[in-house]
C-alpha positions as CSV (number, residue, x, y, z in Angstrom):
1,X,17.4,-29.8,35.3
2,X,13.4,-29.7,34.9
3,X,11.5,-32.1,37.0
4,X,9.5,-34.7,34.2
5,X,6.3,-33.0,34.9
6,X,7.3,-29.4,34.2
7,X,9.3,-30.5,30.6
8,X,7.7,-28.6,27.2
9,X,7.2,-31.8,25.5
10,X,5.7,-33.2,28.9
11,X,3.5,-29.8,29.1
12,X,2.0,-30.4,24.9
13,X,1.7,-34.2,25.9
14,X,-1.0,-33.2,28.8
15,X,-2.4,-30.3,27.1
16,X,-3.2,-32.4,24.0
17,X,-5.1,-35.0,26.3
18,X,-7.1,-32.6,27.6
19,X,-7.9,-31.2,24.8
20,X,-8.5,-34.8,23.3
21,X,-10.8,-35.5,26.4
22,X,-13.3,-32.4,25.9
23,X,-13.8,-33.5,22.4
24,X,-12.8,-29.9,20.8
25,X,-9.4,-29.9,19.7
26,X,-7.0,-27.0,20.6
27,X,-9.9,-25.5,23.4
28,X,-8.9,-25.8,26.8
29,X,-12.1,-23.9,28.0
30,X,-14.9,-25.2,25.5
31,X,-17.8,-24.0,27.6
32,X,-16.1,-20.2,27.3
33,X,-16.3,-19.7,23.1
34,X,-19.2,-20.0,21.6
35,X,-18.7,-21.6,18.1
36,X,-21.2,-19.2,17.0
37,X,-20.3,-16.3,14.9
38,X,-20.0,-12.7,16.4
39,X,-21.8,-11.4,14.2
40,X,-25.3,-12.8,12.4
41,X,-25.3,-13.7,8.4
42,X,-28.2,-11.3,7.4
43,X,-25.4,-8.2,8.7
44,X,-22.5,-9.8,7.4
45,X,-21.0,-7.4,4.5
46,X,-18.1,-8.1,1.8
47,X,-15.1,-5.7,2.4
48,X,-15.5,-5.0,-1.4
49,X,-19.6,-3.4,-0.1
50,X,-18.3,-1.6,3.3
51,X,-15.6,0.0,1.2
52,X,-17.0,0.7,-1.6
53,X,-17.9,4.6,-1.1
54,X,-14.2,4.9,0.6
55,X,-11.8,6.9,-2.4
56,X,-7.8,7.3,-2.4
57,X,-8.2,11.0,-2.7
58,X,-6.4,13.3,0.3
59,X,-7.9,16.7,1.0
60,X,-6.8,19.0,3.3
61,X,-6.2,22.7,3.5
62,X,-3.0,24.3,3.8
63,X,-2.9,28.1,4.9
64,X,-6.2,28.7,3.8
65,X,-5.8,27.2,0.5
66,X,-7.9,23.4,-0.5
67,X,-5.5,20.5,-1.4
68,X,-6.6,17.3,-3.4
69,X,-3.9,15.2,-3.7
70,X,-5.0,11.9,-6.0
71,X,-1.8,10.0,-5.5
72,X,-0.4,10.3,-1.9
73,X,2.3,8.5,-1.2
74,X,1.5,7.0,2.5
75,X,5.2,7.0,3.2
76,X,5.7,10.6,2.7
77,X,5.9,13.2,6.1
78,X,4.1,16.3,5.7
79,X,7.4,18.0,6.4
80,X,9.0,16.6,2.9
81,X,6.0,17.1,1.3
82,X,5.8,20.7,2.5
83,X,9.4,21.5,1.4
84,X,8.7,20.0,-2.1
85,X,6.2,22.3,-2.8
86,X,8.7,25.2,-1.7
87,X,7.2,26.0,1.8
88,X,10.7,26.1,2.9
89,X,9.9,28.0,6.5
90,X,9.6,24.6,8.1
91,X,12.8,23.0,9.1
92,X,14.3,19.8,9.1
93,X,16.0,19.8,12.2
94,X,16.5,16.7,14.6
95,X,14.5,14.7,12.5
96,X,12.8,12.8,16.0
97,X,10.6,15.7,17.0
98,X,12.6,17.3,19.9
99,X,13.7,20.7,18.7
100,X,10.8,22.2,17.4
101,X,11.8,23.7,14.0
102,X,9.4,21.3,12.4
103,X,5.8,22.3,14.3
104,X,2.8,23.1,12.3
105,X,-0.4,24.3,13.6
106,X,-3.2,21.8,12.5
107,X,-7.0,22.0,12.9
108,X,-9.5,20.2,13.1
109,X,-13.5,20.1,13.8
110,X,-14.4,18.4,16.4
111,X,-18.4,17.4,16.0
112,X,-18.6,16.4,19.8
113,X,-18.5,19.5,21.1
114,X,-18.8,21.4,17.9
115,X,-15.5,23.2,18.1
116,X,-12.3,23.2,16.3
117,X,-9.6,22.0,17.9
118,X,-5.9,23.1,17.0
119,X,-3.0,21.3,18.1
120,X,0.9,21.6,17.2
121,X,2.4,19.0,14.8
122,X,5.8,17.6,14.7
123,X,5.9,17.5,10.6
124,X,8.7,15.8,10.3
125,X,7.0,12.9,12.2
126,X,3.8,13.3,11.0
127,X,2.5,11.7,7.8
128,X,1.0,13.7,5.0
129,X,-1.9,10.8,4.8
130,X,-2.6,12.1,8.7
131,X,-4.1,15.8,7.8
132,X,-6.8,14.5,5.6
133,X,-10.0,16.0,6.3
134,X,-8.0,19.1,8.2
135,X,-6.5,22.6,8.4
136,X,-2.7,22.3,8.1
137,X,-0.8,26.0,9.1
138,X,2.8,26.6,8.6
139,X,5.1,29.1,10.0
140,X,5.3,30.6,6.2
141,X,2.0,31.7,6.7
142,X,1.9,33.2,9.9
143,X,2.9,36.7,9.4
144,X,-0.7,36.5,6.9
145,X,-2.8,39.3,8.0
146,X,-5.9,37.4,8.5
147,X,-4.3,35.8,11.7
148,X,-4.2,37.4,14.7
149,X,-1.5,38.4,17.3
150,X,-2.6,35.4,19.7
151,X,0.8,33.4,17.7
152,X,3.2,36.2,18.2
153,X,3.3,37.5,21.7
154,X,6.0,39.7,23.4
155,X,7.0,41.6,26.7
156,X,9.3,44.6,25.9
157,X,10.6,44.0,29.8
158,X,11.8,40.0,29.0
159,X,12.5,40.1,25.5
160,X,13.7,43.7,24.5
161,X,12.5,45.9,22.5
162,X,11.8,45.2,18.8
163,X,11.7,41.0,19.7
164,X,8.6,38.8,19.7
165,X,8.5,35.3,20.7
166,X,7.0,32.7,19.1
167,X,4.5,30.0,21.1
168,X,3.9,27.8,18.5
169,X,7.1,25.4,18.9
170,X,6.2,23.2,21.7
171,X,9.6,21.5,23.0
172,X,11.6,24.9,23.2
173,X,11.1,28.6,22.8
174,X,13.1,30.9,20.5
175,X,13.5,34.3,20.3
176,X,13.4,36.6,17.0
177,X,14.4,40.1,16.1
């Protein structure tokens, strides 16, 4: 059994007095917040004026090619949205990001250093709302000519002659003849 003093409705009973006693309800440490706002009236703006220039329209590219999406759904992943417009070479596999059959290459600028920065994507994780702004490349696309053989690398002494191995997938490494 709880002593008397270490009861909850003994605890709110002392808390409430002290409260009471500093004159400021529901502050224990009054001299701690200032009742002052954080930020001053003249720079105060409506959401309605900070937002106002924001639109609902995606854009990204995809293998080279712009995309404007007007009506994104934000519940969509990039991996169903991929396969719905019949880029089919990325696969639904463990649906949790583990196996690798759903990676995607996507880029970015980053004005810091003034480089781009590319990282693999777990599509089926990902959400389509998350590439907006970037460079979005899919496996379908990376036998294009324009890219070069830094994806597709290959030792005829591991892998035999006539395989290449692809570096993109991050969790395992396949093998393809």
């Amino acid at each position: 059994m709880l002593e008397a003093s270490f009861r909850p409705s003994t605890l709110i009973a002392r808390l409430s007095s002290k409260a009471a006693a500093t004159k400021t309800p529901g502050i224990m440490a009054p001299g701690l917040i200032s009742p002052d706002p954080a930020v001053s009236h003249d720079a105060m703006q409506s959401l309605s004026e900070v937002t106002s220039s924001y639109d609902d329209t995606l854009r990204f590219y995809l293998n080279g090619t712009k995309v404007t999406l007007d009506d994104a759904d934000p519940e969509v992943t990039l991996l169903e949205y991929l396969r719905g417009i019949g880029l089919t070479g990325t696969k639904l596999g463990c649906a949790e990001g583990g196996c690798g059959a759903c990676t995607v290459v996507v880029s970015q600028f980053n004005p810091t250093t003034n480089k781009i920065y590319h990282a693999s994507v777990n599509a089926c994780l990902a959400p389509l709302v998350s590439v907006d702004g970037k460079h979005v490349i899919t496996v379908s696309d990376s036998s294009s000519k324009s890219y070069s053989r830094l994806e597709l690398t290959g030792s005829p002494t591991i892998l035999g002659r006539g395989h290449w191995q692809c570096q993109a997938t991050t969790s395992s490494t396949r093998t393809y003849r």
